[in-house]
C-alpha positions as CSV (number, residue, x, y, z in Angstrom):
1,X,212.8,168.3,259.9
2,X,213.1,165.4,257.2
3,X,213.3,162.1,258.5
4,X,215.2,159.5,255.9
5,X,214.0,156.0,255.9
6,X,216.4,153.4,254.8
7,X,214.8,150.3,252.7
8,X,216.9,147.1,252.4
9,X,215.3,143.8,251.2
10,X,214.6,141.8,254.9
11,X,214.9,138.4,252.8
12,X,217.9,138.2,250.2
13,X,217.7,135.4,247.7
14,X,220.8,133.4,248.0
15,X,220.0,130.8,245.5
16,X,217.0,130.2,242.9
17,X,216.4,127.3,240.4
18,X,213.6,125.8,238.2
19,X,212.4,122.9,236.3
20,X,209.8,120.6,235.7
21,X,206.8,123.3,236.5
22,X,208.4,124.5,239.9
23,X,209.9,127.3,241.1
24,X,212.3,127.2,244.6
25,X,214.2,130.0,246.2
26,X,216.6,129.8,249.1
27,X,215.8,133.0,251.4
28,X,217.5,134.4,254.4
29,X,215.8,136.7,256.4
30,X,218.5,139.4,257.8
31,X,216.2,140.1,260.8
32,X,216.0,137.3,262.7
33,X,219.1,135.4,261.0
34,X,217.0,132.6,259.2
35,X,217.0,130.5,255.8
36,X,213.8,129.7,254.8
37,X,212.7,127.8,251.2
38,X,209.9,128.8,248.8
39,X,208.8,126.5,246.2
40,X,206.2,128.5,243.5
41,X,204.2,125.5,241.6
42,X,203.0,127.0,237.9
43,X,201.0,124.2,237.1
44,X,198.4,125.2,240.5
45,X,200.0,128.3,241.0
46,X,200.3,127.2,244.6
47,X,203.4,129.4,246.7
48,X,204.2,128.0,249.8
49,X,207.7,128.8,252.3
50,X,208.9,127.0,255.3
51,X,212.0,127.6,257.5
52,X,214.9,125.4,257.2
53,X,218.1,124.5,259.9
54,X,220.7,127.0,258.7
55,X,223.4,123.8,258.4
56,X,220.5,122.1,256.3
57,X,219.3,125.3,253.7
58,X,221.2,123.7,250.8
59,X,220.1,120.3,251.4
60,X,216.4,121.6,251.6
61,X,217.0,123.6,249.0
62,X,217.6,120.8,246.4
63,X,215.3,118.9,248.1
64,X,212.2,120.8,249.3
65,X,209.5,118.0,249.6
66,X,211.5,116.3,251.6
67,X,211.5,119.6,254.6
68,X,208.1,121.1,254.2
69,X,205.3,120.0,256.1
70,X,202.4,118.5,255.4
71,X,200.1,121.3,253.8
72,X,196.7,119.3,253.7
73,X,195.5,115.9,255.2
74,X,195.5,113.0,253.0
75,X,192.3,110.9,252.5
76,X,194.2,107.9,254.2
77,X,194.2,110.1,257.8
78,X,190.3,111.5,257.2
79,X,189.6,107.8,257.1
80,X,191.4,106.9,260.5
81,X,190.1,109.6,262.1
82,X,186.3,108.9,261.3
83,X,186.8,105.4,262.5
């Protein structure tokens, strides 16, 4: 007996653009029904996604720094918390 396994892609790219050294993608996941953003930075070669409100994805999309969180803690917040 042969068992067939069917691939599809589990994130489809519904929109991509770049500029200025960055990279973004608009992804929906076709598993769990979800829109997520990636943003590829050449200049550190940093990648980094985060999920986005379905009735927000184009708004994050254009502007992604706006959505993401917080990836590391600024030197302002080590200072308040060693006080």
């Amino acid at each position: 007996m042969t068992t067939v396994l069917e691939l599809r892609p589990v994130r489809r790219e519904l929109a991509r653009r770049e500029g200025n050294g960055l990279e973004v993608r608009l992804l929906w996941n076709s598993d769990d029904d979800t829109v997520s953003v990636e943003v590829y930075d050449e200049r550190t070669e940093e990648l980094f996604d985060f999920r986005v409100p379905g009735d927000r994805a184009l708004d994050a999309f254009n502007h992604p720094f706006v959505y993401c969180a917080p990836r590391s803690t600024s030197v302002d917040d080590e200072l308040l918390e060693a006080a």
